[in-house]
C-alpha positions in Angstrom: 191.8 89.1 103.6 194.1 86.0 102.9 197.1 86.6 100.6 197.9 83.6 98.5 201.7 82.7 98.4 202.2 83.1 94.7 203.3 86.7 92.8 200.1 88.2 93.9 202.7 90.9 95.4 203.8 91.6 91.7 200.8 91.6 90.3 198.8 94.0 93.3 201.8 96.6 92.9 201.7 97.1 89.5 197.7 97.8 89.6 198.3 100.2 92.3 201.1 101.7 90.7 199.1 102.2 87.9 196.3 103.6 89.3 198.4 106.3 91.2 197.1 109.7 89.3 200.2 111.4 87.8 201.2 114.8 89.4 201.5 116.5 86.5 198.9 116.6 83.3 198.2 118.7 80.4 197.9 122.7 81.4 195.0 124.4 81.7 194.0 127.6 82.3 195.9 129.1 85.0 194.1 130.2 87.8 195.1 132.0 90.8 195.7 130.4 94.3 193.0 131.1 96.7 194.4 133.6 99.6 193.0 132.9 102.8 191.2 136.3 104.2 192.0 135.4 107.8 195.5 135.0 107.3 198.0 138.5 106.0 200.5 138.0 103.4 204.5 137.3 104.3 206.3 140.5 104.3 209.9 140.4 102.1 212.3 137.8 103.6 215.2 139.8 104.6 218.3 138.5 101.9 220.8 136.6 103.2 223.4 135.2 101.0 224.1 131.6 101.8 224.9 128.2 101.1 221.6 126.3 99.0 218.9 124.7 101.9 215.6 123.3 102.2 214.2 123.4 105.2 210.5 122.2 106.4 208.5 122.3 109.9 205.5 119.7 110.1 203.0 120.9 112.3 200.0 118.4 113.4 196.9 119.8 114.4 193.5 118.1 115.7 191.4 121.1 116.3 189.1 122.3 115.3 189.8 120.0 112.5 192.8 117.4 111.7 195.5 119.3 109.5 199.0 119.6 108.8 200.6 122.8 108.8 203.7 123.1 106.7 206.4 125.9 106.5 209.2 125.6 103.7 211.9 127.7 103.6 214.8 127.5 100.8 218.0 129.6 101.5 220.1 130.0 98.7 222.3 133.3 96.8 220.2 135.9 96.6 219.5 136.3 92.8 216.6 135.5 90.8 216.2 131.5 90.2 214.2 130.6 87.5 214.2 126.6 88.9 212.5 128.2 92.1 209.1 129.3 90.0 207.4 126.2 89.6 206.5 123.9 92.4 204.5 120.4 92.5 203.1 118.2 95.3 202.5 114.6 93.5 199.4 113.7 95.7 197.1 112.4 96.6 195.3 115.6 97.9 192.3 116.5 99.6 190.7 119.5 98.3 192.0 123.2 97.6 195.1 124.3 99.0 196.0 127.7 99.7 199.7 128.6 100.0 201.5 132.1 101.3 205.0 132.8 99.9 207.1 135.6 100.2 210.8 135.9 99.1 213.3 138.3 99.1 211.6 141.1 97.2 208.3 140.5 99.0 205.0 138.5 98.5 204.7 136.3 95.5 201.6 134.9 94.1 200.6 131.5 93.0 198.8 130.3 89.6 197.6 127.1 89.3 199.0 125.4 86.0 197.6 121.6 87.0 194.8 120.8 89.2 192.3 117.8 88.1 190.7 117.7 91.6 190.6 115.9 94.4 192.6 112.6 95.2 195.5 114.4 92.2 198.4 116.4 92.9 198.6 120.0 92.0 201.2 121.7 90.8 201.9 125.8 90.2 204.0 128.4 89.1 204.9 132.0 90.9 203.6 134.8 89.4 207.7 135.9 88.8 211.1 134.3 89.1 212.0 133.9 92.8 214.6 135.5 95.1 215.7 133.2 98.0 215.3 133.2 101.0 212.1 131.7 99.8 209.5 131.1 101.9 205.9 128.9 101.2 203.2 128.1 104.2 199.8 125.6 103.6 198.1 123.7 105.5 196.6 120.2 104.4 193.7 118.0 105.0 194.1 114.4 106.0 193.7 112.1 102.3 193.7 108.4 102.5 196.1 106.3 100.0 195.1 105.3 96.2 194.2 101.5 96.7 197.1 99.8 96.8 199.1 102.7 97.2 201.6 104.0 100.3 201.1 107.5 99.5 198.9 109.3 102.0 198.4 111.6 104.4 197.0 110.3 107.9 195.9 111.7 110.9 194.1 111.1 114.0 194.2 111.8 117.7 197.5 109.4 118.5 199.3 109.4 115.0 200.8 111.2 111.7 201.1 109.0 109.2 202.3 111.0 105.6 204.4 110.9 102.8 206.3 113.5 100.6 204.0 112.5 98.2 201.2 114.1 99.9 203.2 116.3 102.0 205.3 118.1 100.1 205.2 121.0 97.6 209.2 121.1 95.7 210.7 123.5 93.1 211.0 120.9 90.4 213.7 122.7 88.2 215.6 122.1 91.7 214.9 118.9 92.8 218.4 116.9 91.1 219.8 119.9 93.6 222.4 118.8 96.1 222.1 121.0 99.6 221.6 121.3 103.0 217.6 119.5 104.4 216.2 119.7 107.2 212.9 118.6 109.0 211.4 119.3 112.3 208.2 117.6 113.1 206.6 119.1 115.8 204.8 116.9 118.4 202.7 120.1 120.6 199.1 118.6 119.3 199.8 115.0 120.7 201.0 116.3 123.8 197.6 118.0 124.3 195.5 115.3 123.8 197.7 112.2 125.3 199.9 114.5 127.7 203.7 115.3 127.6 204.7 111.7 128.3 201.9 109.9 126.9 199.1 107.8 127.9 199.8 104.7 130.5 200.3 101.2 128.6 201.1 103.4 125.3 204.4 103.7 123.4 205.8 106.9 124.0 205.3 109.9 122.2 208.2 110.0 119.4 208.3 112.2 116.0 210.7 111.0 113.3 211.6 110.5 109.0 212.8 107.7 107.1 215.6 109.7 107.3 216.6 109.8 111.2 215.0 108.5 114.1 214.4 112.0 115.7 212.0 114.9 115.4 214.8 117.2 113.9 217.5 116.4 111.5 219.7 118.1 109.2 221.5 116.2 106.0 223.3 116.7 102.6 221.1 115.5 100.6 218.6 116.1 97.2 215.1 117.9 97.1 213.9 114.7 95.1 214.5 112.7 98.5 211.6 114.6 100.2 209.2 112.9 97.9 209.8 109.8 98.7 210.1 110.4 102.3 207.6 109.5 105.3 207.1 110.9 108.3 205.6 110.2 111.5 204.8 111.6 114.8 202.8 110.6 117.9 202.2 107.3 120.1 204.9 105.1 118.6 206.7 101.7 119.3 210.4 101.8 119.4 213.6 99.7 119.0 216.7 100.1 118.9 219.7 98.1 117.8 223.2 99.1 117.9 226.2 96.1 116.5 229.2 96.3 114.4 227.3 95.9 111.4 225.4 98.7 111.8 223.1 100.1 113.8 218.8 99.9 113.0 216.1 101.8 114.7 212.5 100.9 114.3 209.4 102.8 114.9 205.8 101.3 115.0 202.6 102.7 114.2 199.1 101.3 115.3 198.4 98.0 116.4 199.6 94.5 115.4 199.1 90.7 115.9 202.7 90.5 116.5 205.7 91.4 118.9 207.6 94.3 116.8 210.4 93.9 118.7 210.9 90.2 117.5 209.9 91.7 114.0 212.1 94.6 114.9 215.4 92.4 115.4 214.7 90.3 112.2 214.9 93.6 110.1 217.7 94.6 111.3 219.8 91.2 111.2 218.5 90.6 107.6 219.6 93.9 106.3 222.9 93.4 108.0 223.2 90.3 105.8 222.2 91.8 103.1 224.5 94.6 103.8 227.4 92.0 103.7 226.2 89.7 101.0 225.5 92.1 97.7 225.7 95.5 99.5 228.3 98.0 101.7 227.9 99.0 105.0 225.3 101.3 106.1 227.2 104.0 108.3 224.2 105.9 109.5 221.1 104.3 111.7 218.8 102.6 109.1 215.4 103.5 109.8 212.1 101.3 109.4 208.7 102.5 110.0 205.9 99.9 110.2 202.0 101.0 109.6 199.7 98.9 110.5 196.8 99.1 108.0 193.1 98.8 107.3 194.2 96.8 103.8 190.7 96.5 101.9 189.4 93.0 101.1 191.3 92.9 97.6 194.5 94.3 98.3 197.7 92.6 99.0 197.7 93.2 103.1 201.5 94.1 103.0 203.4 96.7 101.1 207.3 97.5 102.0 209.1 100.4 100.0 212.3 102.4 100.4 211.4 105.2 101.7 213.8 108.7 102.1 217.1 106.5 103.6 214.6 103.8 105.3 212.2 101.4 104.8 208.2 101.6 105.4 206.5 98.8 106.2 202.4 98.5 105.5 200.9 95.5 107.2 197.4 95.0 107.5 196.2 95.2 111.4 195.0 92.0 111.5 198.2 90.5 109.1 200.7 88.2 110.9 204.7 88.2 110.4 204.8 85.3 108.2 206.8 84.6 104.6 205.0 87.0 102.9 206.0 90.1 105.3 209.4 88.7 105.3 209.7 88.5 101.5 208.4 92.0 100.5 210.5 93.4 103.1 213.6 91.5 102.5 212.8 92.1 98.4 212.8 96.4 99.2 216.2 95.5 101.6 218.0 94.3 98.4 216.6 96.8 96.4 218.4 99.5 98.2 221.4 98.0 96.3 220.1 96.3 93.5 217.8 99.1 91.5 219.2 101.7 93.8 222.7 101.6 94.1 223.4 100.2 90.7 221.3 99.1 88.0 221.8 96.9 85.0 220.4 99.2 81.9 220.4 98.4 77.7 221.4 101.8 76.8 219.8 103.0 73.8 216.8 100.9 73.7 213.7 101.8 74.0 211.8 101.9 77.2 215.2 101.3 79.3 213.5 101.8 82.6 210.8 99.3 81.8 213.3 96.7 80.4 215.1 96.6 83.3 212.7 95.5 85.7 213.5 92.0 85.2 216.6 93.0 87.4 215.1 95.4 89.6 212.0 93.1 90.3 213.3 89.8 89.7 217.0 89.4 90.7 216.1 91.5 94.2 213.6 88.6 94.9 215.6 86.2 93.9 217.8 87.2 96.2 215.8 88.0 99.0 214.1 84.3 99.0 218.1 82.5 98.8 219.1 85.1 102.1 215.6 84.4 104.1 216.2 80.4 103.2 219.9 80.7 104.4 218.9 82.4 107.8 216.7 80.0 108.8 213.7 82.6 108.5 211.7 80.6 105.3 210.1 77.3 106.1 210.6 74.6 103.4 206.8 75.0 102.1 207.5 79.0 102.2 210.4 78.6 100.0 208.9 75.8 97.5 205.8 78.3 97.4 208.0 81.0 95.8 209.9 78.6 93.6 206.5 77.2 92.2 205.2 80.7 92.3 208.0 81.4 89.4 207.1 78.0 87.8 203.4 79.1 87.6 204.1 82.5 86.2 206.5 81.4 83.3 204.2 78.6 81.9 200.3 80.3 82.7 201.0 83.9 82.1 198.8 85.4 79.6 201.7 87.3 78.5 204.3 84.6 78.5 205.0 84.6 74.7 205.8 87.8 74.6 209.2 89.5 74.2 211.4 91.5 76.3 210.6 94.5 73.8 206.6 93.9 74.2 206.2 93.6 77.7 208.4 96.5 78.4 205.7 98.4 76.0 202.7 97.3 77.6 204.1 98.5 81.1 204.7 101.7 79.7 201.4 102.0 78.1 199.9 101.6 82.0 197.2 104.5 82.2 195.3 105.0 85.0 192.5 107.0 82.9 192.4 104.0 80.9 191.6 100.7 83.4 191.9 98.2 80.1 195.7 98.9 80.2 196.5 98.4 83.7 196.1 95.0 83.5 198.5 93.8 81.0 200.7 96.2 82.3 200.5 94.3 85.8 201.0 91.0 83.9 203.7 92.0 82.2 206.0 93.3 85.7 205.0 89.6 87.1 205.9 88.1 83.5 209.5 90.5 84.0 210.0 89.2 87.8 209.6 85.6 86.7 211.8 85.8 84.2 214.3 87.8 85.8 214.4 85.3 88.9 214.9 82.4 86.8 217.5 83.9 84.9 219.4 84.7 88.1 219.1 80.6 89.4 220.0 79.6 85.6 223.4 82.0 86.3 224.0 80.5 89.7 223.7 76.9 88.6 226.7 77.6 86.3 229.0 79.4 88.9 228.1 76.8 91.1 228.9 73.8 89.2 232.0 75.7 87.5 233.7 76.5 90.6 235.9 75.0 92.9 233.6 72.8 95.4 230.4 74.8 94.3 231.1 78.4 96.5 230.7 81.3 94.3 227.2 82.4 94.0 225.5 84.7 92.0 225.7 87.3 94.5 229.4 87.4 94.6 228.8 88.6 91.4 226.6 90.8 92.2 228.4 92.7 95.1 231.0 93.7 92.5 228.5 95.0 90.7 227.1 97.4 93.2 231.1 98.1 94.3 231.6 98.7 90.8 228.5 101.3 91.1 230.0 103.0 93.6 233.9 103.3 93.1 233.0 104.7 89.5 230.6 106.9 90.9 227.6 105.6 88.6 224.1 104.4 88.9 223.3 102.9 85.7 225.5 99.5 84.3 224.5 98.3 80.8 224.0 94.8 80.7 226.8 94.1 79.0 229.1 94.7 82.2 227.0 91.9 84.3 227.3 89.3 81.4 230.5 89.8 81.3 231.2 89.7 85.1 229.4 86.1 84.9 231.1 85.0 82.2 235.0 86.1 83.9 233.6 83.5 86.7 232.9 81.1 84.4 236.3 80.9 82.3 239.2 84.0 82.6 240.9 82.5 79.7 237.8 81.8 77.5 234.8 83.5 79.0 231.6 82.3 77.6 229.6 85.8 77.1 228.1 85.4 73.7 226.6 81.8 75.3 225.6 84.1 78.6 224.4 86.5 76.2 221.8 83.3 73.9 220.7 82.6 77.9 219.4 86.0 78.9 217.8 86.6 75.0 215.7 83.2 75.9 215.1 83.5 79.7 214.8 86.9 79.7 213.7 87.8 76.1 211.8 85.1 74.9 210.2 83.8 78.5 211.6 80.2 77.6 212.5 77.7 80.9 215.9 77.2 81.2 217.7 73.3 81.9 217.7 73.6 85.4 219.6 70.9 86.7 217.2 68.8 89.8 219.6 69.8 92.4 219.5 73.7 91.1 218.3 74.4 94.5 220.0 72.1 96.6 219.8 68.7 97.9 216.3 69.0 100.0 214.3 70.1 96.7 213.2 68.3 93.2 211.1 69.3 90.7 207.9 67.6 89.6 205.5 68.0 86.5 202.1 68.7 87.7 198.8 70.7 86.4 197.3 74.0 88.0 195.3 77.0 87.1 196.4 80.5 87.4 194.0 83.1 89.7 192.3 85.0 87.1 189.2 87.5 87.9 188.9 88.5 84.6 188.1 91.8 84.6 190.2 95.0 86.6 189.3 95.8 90.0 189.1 99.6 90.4 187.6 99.9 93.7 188.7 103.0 95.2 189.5 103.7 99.1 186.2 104.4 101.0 183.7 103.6 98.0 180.7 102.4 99.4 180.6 100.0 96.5 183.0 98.3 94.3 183.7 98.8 91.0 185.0 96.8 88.2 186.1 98.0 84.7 187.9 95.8 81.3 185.7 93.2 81.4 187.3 90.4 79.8 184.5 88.8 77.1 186.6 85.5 77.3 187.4 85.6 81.4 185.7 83.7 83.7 183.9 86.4 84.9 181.7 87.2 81.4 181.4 83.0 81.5 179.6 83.2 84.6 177.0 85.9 83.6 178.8 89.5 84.7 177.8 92.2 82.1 180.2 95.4 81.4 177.1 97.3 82.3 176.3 95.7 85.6 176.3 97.9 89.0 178.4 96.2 91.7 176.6 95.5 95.3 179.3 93.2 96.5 182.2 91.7 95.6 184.2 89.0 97.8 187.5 86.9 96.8 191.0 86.3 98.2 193.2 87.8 96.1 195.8 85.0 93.9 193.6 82.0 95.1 192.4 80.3 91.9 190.6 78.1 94.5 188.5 80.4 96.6 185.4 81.5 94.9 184.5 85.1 93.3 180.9 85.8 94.7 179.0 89.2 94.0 175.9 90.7 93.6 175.0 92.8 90.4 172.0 95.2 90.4 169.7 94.9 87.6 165.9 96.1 86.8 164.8 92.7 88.3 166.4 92.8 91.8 169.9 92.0 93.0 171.4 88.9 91.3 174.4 87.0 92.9 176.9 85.4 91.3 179.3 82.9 91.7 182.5 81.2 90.3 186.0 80.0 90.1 188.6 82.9 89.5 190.5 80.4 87.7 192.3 80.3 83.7 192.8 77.2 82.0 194.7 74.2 83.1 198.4 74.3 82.5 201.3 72.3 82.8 203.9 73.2 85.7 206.7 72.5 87.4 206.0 72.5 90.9 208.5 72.1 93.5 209.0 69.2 96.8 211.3 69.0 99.8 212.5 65.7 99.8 211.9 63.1 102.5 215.1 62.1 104.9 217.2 64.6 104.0 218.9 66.6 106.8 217.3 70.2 107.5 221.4 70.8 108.1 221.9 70.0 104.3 219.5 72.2 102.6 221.2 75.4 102.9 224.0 75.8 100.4 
């Protein structure tokens, strides 16, 4: 599929995120874990009194039929531990799981608190409180990703693809936890079918973790890390990269329309920069894992998240390292400081978490697309596409009137069981990113044109808000603390922050445009007014991985879908689009008592009013950077 440049990325995320089943809902009643008949139950772990760990051996297997064999052992003082008794893997999950544990005082049984079936996690309890050593065993069937979605568990005769998600089962009263982890991924089933060293004109055989390059490894570290871990094992590309400002290893899976090392380099110098610009240095080998994808026809065909201590990178097979790629990946780069180092939170309010992701989502791409422009690795129609992609958000959004307060709510309400929601929920995180992006260029326009021949920058700002984060030994920064870091650039002696404050309660609050001055973002570009439509389907595309047909739900009675004849009662055939091109046609076919109808139309809103961005004719490439 083709991706159009606008905040399709946004918009696709926030579906998927929304469609990923939670891994914990109401109880029901418990039932006991199946014990396998073929297989005898742990004797008692001999006690040993020692420091906390969690340690877990991945074991691959293709035969008779592709599984993964997990073995978790948690060392800890040998006393009862009540956070021990309940254990969760989030999912997605393929069928019934059966799992052997044994501690300390001998076998413990399992009883299922939460299982809603397949594709869900599943979570249970032990039948009494634990005694480390604590040991669990399970094996696990292959389970492809929610649409959309990283999460998975993948398998096949050259590769192992997974994620904590669907990997991992973890105490949850111990997750927040700090102890010894450890991971060994064992290669033995890849070296029966390709052979020890591999197969001629294949990358070698390699096992590894967003956490180290290497098949075992051993960390301080947090249970909750685990989840959001990957691993993978097999036929992999490699590259490695070793300067003074750090050092980056890169591991490939599957084929690509590109050279990974060139991709491989670009990683590595950009999160360098980004390292220097906003961040700290990165004193361990940054890891980054690309998977090369069989993205369905309405997904976004890339997806990059921090993964463990690394980065994942999904591409779709046939995808090309282009501004898109970069973007995303750049945009999860800065997140490692911005949204993970230190957020910027209004204490007290509610849905914090929600409110916030006008920083998290919108000042990390804001960000990422000024670094990218600056290295030379945006072309000038990449970088007006993003700047026009903020315009078209602000002034077409369905949700654009609505407050800080309301959109916050309506990502919150996102319910998977209830496809109406998801939506507006979606909306409202691209409404957030807009509006947190522009607030961040309306902020940089002051510094600039307050200081001394135009050199601080927003992200000086910035990096003393993640050093802040970490000197003081704290995540979370209220809101207060960045205004009033702007505002201290602005004027020591009289710093504006109750005018700072009236910004972000319009940009930010209210959705309104800020005066951004025509030379905002530097001599090459000017704005223009112009008309365009917003990409609108109008209705909720819940297709689900490996469905032999799609299926739609929240039919909007007003959307241009209803216009052009769809019924909520209709039975999809086909559907076709490109996903965020208002002008590529929608065309499916319904099925109804007369025969398959096909229709056809414009995924397009109304026309709106935009300002839409130009690079300006003989003006020096030299002088566009700033």
């Amino acid at each position: 599929m083709r991706c159009a440049h606008e905040l399709a990325f946004l918009r696709t995320g926030a579906c998927a995120a929304a469609l990923l089943a939670a891994a914990c809902r109401p109880a029901v009643a418990p039932t006991p874990i199946p014990t396998s008949t073929a297989t005898s139950t742990p004797a008692a772990v001999a006690p040993v009194d020692v420091e906390p760990s969690l340690r877990v051996r991945i074991t691959p297997a293709l035969e008779p039929d592709p599984s993964v064999a997990v073995h978790i052992e948690l060392r800890g003082p040998a006393e009862p531990d009540e956070a021990l008794r309940t254990w969760s893997l989030a999912g997605p999950l393929a069928g019934p799981v059966e799992v052997r544990a044994g501690d300390a005082k001998g076998p413990l049984r399992a009883v299922v608190e939460d299982s809603a079936g397949p594709s869900t996690g599943l979570r249970f309890s032990f039948d009494r409180t634990p005694t480390p050593p604590l040991e669990l065993d399970y094996v696990l069937a292959p389970v492809a990703a929610d649409r959309g979605r990283l999460a998975r568990l993948a398998l096949d005769d050259t590769h192992l693809f997974a994620t904590g998600e669907a990997l991992l089962f973890l105490p949850e009263g111990a997750r927040d936890r700090r102890q010894t982890l450890a991971i060994d991924i064992d290669t033995g089933a890849f070296e029966s079918s390709l052979g020890e060293d591999g197969v001629t004109g294949m990358p070698p055989l390699r096992a590894a973790s967003s956490f180290a390059a290497a098949a075992s490894t051993e960390f301080e570290g947090w249970a909750f890390e685990l989840r959001r871990a990957a691993f993978v094992a097999g036929s992999l590309e490699w590259a490695e990269f070793e300067s003074m400002q750090g050092d980056d290893r890169w591991l490939g899976i599957g084929l690509s329309r590109f050279d990974q090392r060139w991709s491989a380099a670009e990683v590595a110098g950009v999160r360098s920069a980004i390292d220097s610009d906003i961040g700290m240095p990165t004193p361990d080998p940054f890891v980054t894992i690309l998977v090369s994808t069989m993205a369905s026809a309405d997904e976004a065909s890339v997806l990059a998240e921090l993964r463990g201590r690394g980065l994942v990178i999904a591409v779709g097979i046939h995808k090309v390292w282009d501004a898109a790629v970069r973007i995303n990946t750049t945009q999860a780069l800065v997140a490692r400081w911005l949204g993970g180092v230190a957020r910027v939170l209004e204490p007290g309010l509610e849905h914090a978490d929600e409110r916030a992701l006008w920083f998290e989502l919108g000042a990390t791409r804001f960000v990422a697309r000024e670094l990218l422009y600056e290295l030379g690795l945006l072309a000038d129609e990449d970088y007006t596409a993003e700047l026009d992609a903020i315009e078209l958000e602000l002034a077409s959004s369905p949700v654009r009137e609505l407050s800080l307060a309301e959109l916050a709510e309506l990502v919150a309400a996102a319910d998977p069981e209830l496809p109406a929601s998801l939506q507006p929920a979606a909306d409202a995180r691209a409404q957030l990113a807009a509006r947190g992006a522009m607030v961040m260029a309306w902020f940089d326009q002051q510094l600039v044109a307050q200081s001394e021949h135009g050199l601080t920058r927003i992200e000086e700002v910035l990096r003393m808000l993640v050093a802040t984060a970490v000197s003081d030994q704290r995540r979370e920064l209220s809101l207060d603390e960045l205004l009033a870091r702007v505002a201290s650039k602005l004027s020591r002696e009289q710093p504006p922050t109750a005018a700072l404050r009236a910004d972000f309660e319009a940009v930010v609050g209210a959705g309104r445009r800020p005066a951004l001055a025509a030379d905002v973002f530097g001599p090459c570009f000017r704005p223009r007014k112009g008309k365009t439509r917003r990409f609108e389907l109008g209705f909720v595309d819940v297709t689900g991985p490996g469905d032999e047909r799609p299926s739609v739900a929240a039919l909007d009675p007003q959307g241009p879908a209803a216009k052009a004849g769809l019924r909520p009662d209709d039975r999809l055939l086909s559907l076709d689009y490109v996903l965020g091109d208002a002008e590529q046609p929608v065309r499916l076919t319904v099925e109804r008592a007369g025969g398959p109808v096909e229709l056809e139309y414009q995924p397009a809103g109304p026309s709106v009013r935009v300002v839409r961005w130009q690079r300006l004719a003989g003006v020096a490439p030299e002088a566009c950077v700033r």
